[in-house]
Every structure is written in C-alpha cells, then in structure tokens.
FIMIBA-862834 format. One record per atom (N, C-alpha, C, O): atom name; residue in three letters; x, y, z. Coordinates in pm, whole numbers, plus 50000, padded with zeros to 5 digits. Layout:
N
REC,CA,ALA,X,Y,Z
...
! end
This chain:
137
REC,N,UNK,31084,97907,89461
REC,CA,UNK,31016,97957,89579
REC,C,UNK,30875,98002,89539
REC,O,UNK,30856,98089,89454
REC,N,UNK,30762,97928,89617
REC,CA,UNK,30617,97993,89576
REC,C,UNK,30636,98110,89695
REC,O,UNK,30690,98068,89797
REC,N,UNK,30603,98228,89693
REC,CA,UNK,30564,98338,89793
REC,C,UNK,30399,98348,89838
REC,O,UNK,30349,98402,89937
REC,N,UNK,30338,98281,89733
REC,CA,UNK,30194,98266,89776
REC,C,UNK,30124,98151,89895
REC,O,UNK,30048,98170,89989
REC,N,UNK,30199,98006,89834
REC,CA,UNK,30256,97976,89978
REC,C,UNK,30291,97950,90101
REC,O,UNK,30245,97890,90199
REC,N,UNK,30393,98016,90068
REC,CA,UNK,30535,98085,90215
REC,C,UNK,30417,98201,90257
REC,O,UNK,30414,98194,90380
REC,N,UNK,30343,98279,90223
REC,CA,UNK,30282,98365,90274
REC,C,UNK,30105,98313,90358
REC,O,UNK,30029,98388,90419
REC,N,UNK,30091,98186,90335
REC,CA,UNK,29971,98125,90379
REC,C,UNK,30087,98088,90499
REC,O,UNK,30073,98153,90602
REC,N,UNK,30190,98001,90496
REC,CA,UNK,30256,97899,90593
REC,C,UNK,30284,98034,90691
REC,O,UNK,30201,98028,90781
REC,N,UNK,30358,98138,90705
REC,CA,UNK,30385,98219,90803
REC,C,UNK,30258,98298,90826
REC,O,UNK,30243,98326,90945
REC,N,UNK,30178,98334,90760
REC,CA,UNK,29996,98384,90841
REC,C,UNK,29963,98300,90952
REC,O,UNK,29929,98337,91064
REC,N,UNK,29976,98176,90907
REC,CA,UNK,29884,98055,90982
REC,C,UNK,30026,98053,91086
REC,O,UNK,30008,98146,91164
REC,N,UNK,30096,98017,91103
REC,CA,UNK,30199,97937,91230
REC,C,UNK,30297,98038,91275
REC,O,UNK,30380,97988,91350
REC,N,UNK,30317,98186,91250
REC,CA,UNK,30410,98241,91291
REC,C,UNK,30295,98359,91367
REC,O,UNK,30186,98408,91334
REC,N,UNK,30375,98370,91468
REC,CA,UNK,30326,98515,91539
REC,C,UNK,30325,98606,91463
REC,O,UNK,30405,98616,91370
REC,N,UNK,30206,98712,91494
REC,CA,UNK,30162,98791,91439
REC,C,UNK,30285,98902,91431
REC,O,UNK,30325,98951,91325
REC,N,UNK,30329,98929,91542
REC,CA,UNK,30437,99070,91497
REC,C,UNK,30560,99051,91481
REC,O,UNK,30645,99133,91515
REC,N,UNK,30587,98931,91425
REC,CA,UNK,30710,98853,91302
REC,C,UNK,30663,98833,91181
REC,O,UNK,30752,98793,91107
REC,N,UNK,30572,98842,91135
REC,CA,UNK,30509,98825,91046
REC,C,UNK,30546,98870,90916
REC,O,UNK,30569,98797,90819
REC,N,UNK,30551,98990,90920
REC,CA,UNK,30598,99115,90772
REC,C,UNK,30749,99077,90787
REC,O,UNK,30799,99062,90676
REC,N,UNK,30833,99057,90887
REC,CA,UNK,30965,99035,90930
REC,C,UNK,31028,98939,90858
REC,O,UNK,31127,98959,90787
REC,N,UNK,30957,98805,90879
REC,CA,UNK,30979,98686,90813
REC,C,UNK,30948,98658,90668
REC,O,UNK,31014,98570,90612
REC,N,UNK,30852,98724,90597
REC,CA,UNK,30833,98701,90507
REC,C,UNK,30905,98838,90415
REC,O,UNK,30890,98820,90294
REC,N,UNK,30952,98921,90435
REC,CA,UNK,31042,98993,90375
REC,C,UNK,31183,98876,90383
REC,O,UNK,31219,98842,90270
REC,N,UNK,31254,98821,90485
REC,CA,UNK,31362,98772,90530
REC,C,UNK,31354,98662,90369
REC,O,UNK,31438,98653,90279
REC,N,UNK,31198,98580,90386
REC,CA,UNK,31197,98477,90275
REC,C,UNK,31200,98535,90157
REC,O,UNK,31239,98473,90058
REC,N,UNK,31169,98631,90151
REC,CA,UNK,31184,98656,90010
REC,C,UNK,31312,98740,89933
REC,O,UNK,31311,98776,89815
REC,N,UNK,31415,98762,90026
REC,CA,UNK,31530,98805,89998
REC,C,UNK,31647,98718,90010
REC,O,UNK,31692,98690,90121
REC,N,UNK,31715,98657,89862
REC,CA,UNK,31780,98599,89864
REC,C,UNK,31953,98605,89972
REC,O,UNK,32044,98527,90004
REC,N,UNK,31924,98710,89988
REC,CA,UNK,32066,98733,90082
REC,C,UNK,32039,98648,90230
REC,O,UNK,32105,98557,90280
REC,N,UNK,31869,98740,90299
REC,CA,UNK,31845,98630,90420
REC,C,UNK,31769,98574,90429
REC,O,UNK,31702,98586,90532
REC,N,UNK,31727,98474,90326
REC,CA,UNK,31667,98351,90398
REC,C,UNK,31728,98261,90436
REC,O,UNK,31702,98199,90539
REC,N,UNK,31803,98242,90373
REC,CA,UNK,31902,98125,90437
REC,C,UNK,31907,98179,90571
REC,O,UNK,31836,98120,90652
REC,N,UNK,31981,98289,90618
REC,CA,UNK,31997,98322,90766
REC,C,UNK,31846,98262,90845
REC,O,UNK,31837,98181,90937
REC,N,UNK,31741,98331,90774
REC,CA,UNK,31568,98323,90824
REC,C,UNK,31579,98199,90909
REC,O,UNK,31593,98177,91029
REC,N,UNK,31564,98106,90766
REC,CA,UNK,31523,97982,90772
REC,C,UNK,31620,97883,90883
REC,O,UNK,31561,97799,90950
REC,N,UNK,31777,97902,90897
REC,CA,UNK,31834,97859,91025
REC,C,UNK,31821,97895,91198
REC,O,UNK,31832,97829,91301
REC,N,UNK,31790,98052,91162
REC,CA,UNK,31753,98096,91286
REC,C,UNK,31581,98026,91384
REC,O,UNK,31551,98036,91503
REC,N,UNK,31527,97980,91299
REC,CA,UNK,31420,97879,91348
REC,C,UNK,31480,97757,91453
REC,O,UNK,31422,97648,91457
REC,N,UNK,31566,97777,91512
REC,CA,UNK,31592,97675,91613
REC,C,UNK,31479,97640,91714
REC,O,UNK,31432,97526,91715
REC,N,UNK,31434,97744,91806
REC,CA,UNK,31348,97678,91855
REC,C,UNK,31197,97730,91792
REC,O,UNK,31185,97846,91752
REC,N,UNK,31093,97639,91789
REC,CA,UNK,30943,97714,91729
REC,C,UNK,30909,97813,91836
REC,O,UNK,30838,97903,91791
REC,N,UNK,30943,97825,91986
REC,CA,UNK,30860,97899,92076
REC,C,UNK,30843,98047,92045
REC,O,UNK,30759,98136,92063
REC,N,UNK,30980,98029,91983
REC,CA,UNK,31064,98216,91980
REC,C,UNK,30974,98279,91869
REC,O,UNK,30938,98397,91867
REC,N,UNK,30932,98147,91742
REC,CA,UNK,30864,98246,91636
REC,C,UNK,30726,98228,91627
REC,O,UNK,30655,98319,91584
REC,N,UNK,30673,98103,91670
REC,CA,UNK,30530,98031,91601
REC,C,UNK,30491,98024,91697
REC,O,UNK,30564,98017,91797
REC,N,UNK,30329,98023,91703
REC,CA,UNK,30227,98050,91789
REC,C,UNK,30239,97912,91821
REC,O,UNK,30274,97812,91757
REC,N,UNK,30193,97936,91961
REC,CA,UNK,30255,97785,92059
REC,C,UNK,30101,97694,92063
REC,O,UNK,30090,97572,92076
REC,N,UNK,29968,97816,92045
REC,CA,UNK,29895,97698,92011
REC,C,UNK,29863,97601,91854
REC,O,UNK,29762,97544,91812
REC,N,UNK,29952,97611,91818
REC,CA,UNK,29957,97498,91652
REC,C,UNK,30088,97419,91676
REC,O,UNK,30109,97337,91586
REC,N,UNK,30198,97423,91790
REC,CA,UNK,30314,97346,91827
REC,C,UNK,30242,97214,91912
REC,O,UNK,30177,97227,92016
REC,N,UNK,30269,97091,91844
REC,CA,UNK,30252,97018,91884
REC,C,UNK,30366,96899,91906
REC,O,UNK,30364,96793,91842
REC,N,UNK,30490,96941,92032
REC,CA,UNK,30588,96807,92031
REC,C,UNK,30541,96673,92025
REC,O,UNK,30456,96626,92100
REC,N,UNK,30608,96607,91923
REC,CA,UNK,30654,96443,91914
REC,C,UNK,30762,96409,92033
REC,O,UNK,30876,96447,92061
REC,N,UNK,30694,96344,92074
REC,CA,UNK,30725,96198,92205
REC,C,UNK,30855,96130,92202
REC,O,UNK,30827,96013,92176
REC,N,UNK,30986,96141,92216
REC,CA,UNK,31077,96079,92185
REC,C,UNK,31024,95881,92186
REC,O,UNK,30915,95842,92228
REC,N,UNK,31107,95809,92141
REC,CA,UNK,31182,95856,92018
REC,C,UNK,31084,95885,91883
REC,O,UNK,30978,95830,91852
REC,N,UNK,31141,95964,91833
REC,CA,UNK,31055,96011,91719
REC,C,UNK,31159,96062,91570
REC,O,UNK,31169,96155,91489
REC,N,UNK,31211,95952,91598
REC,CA,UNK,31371,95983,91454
REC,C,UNK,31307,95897,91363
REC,O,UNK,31326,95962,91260
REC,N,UNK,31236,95786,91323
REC,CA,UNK,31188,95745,91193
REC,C,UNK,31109,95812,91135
REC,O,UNK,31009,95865,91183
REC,N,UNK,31166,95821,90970
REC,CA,UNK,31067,95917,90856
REC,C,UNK,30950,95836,90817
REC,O,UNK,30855,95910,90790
REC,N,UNK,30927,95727,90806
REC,CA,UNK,30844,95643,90848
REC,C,UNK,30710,95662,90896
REC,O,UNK,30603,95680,90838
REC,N,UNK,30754,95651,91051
REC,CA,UNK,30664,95727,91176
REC,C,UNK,30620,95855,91155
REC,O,UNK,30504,95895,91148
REC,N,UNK,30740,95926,91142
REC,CA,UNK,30656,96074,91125
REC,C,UNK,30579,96076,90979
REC,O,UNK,30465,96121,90982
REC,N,UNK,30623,96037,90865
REC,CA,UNK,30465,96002,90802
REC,C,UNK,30388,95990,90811
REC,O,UNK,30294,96068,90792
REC,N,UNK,30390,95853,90853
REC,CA,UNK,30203,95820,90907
REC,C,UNK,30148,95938,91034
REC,O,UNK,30027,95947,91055
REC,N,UNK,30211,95994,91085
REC,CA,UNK,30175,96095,91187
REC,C,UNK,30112,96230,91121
REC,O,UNK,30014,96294,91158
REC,N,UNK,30200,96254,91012
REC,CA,UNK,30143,96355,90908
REC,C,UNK,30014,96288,90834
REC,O,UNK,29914,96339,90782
REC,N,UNK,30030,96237,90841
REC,CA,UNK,29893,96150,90653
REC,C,UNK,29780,96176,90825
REC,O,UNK,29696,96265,90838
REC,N,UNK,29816,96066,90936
REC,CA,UNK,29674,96063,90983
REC,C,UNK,29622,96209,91025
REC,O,UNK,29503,96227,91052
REC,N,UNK,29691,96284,91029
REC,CA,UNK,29650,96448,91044
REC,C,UNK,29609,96518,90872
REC,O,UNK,29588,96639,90863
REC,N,UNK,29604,96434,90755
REC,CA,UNK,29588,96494,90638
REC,C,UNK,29663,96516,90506
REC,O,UNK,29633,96524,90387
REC,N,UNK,29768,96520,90577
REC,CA,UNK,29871,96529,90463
REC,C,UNK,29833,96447,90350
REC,O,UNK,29751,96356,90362
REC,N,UNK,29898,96482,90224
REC,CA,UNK,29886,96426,90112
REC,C,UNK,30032,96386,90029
REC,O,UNK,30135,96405,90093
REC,N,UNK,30044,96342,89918
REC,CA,UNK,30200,96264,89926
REC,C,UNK,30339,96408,89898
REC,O,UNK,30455,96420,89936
REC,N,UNK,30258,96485,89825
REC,CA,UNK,30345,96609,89851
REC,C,UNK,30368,96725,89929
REC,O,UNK,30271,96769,89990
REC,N,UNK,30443,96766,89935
REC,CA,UNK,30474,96898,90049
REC,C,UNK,30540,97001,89989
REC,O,UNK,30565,96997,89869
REC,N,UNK,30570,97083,90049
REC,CA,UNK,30646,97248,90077
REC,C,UNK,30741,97232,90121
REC,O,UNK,30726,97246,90243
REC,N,UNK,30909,97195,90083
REC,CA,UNK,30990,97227,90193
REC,C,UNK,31040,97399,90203
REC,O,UNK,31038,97489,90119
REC,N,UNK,31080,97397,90335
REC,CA,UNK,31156,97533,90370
REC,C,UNK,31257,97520,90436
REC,O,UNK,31218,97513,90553
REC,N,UNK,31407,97510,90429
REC,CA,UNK,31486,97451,90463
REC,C,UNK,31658,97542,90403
REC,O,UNK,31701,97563,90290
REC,N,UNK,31728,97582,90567
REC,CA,UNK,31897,97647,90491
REC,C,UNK,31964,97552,90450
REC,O,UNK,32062,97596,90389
REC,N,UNK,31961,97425,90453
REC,CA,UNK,32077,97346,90434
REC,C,UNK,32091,97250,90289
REC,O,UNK,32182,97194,90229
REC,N,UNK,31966,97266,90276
REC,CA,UNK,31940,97165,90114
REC,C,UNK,31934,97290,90029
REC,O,UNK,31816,97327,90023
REC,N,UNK,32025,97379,89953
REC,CA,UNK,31903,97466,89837
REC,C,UNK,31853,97381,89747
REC,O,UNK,31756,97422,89685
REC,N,UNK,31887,97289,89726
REC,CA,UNK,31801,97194,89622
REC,C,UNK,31711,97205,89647
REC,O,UNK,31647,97249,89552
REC,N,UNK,31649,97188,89738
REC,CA,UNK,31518,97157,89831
REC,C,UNK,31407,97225,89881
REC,O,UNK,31292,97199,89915
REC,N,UNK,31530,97381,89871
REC,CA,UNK,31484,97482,89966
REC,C,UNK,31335,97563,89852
REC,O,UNK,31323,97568,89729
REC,N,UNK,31237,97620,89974
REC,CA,UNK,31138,97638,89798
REC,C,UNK,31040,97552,89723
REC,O,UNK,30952,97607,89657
REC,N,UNK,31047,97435,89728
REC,CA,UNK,31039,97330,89648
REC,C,UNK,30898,97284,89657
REC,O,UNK,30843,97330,89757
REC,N,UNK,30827,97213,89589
REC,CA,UNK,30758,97074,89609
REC,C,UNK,30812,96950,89619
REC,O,UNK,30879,96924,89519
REC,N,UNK,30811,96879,89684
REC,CA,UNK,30869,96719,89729
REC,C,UNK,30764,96615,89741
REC,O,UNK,30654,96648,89784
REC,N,UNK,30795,96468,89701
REC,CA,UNK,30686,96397,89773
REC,C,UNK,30724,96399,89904
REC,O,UNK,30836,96447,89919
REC,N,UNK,30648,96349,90045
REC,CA,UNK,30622,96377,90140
REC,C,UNK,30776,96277,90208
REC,O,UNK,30850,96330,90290
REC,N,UNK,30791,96190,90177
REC,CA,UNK,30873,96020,90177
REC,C,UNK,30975,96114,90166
REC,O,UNK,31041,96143,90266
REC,N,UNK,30993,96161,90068
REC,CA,UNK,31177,96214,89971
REC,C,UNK,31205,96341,90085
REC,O,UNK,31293,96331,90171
REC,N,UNK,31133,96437,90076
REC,CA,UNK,31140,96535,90181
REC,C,UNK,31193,96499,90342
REC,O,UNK,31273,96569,90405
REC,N,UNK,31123,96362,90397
REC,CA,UNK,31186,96363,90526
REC,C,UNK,31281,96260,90515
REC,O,UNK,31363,96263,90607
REC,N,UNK,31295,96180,90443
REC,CA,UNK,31425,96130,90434
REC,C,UNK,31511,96183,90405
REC,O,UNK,31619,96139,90444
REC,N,UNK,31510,96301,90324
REC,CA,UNK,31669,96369,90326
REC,C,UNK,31668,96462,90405
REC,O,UNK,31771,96528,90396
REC,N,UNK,31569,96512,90509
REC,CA,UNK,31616,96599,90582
REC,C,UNK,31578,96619,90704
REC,O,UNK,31579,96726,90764
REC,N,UNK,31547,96518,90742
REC,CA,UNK,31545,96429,90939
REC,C,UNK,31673,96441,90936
REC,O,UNK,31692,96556,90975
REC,N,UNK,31779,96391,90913
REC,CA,UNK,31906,96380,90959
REC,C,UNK,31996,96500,90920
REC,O,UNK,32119,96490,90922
REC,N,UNK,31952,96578,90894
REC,CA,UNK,32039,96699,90838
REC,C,UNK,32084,96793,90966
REC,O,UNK,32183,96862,90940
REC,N,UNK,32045,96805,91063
REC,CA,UNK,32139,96859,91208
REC,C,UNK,32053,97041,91204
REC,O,UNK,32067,97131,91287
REC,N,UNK,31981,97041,91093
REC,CA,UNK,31928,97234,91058
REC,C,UNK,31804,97232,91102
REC,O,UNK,31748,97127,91134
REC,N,UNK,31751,97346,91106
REC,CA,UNK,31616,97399,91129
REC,C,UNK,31545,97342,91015
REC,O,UNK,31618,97331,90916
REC,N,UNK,31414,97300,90997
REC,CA,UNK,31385,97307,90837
REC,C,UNK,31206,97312,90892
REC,O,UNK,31162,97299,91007
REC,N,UNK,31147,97332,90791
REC,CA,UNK,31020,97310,90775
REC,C,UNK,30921,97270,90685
REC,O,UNK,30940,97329,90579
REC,N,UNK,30794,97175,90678
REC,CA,UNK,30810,97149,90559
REC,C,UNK,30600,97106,90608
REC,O,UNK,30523,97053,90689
REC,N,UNK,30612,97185,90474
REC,CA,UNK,30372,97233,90492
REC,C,UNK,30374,97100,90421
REC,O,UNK,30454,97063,90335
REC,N,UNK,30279,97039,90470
REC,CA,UNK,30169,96923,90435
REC,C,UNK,30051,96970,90383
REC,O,UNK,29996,96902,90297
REC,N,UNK,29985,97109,90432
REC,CA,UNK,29865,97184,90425
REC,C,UNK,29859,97347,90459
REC,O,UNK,29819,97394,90565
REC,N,UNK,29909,97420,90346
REC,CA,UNK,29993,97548,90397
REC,C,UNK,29903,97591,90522
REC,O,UNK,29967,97627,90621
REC,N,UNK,29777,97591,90532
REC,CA,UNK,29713,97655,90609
REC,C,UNK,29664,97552,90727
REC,O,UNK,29556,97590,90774
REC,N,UNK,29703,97457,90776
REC,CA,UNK,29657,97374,90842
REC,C,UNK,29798,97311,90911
REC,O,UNK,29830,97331,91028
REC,N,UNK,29858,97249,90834
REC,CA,UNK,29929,97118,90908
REC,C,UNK,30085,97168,90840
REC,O,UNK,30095,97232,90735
REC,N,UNK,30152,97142,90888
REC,CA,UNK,30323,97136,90875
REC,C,UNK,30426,97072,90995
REC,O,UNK,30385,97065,91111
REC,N,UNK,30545,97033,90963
REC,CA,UNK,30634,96930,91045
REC,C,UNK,30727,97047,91036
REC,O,UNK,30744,97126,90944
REC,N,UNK,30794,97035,91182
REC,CA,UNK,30920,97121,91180
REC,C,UNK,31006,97102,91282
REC,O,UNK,30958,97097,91395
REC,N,UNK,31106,97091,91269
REC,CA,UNK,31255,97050,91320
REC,C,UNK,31375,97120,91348
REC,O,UNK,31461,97170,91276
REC,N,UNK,31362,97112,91459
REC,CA,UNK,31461,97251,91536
REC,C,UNK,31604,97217,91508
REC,O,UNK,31591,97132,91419
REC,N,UNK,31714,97229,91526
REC,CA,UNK,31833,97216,91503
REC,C,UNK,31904,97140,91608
REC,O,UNK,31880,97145,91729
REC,N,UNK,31993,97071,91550
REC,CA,UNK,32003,96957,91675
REC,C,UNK,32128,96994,91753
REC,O,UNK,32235,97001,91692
REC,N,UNK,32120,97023,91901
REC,CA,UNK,32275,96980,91922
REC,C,UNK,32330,96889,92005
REC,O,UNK,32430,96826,91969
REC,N,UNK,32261,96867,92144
REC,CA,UNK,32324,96772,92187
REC,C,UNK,32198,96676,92206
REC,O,UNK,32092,96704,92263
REC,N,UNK,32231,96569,92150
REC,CA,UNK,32115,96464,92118
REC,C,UNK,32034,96505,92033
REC,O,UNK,32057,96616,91985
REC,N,UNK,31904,96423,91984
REC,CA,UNK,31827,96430,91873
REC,C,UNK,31752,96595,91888
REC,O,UNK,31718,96651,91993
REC,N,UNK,31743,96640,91765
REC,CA,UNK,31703,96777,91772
REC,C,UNK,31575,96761,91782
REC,O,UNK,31528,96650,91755
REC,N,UNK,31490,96869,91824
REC,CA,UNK,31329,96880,91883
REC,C,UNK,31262,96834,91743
REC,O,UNK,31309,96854,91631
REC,N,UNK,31139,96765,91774
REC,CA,UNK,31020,96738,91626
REC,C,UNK,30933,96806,91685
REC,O,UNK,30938,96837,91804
REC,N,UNK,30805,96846,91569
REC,CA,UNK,30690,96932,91639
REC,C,UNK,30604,96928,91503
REC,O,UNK,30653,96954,91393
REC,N,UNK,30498,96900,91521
REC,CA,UNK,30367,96871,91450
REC,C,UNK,30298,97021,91477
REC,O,UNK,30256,97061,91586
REC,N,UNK,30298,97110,91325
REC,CA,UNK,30222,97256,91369
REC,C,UNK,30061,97211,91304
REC,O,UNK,30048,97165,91191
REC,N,UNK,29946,97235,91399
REC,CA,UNK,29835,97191,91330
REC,C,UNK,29767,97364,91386
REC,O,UNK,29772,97422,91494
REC,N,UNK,29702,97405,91237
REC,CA,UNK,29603,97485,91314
REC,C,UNK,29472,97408,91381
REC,O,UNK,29412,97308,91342
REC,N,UNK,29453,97481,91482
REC,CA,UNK,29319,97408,91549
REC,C,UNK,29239,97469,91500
REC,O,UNK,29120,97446,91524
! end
C-alpha cells in the first residue's frame, strides 16, 4: 500500500468531509477491506463533478483502455480493490489490472493519474455493475 498515493487519489475524487474518514479506513488493516467494498455507488462518496458514466455497453477491458490512454493514462496504475488482496495496494500494468477485475462483481478502483484520472466500478447486482471515468477538470 503507497499512503502517499491513496492520499493524492482521495484529496482529488472524494468529498471533502469523507476525507480524513476514508483515508484513516485505508490505512487500517482491519477496515479497508470494509472501505474499499462499501464504494458501491461513487455519488455517496466522490465529488460528482470528476464522475464521468460510461455508455452501456461498456464491459470490454479493451474499450475501457483506450478510453483511459485517450484521457492520459500510462501503461501502469494504482489498484484499490476488497476482493483481489493480491492486487489490493499495488502497481499493475493498466491491461492486467482490468482484466482481472472488470468481472469481479466488487467495488474497485484503480488511478491512471493519482491526481487527475482514475476508473471505478461500482458493484454489480442485477445486470452489469455501473463504470465511471473520474477526471479532475
């Protein structure tokens, strides 16, 4: 886990008075896992102007690649994610990251540009779970 970061990614995309909330939650091994699942929907935590929904259909890792790169991204990322701890914490290339965890059914999130750009994926339940492109403007 970088905290330096996890602490740029929740400045930039999380509301201001969740803020100290969430990043205590990440940095305590007991709840992040809880943290990081309770992200079902972005409205509840992240500032709605950097939420940008993807257009159904929008299930290829593929697609949402090139959707990330033409916004900046570069081949590695940040994941933040309850369901992989492999993962969870991590650096990933950008490819490996959403292929293993588009289909995973969890909340996850994952910085392209801690302070700019990140992909995040609400939890799915009935039908494909929400996508959302966070860009700061």
């Amino acid at each position: 886990m970088n905290k330096e970061i996890e602490e740029i990614i929740v400045k930039t995309f999380f509301i201001k008075r969740l803020q100290e909330r969430v990043l205590f939650d990440l940095s305590s091994s007991k709840k992040r896992r809880d943290r990081i699942a309770r992200l079902e929907s972005p409205f509840d935590c992240l500032r709605k102007e950097c939420i940008f929904e993807l257009p159904k259909p929008n299930s290829d890792p593929e697609d949402i690649e090139k959707l990330l790169k033409k916004q900046g991204a570069g081949n590695l990322c940040y994941v933040m994610t309850s369901i992989i701890s492999d993962m969870d914490g991590k650096e990933f290339p950008l490819t490996e990251a959403l292929e293993h965890l588009i289909w995973c059914g969890m909340p996850f999130l994952i910085s392209c540009i801690p302070d700019k750009l990140a992909y995040f994926q609400g939890e799915q339940s009935y039908g494909p779970p929400r996508r959302f492109i966070l860009k700061k403007q």
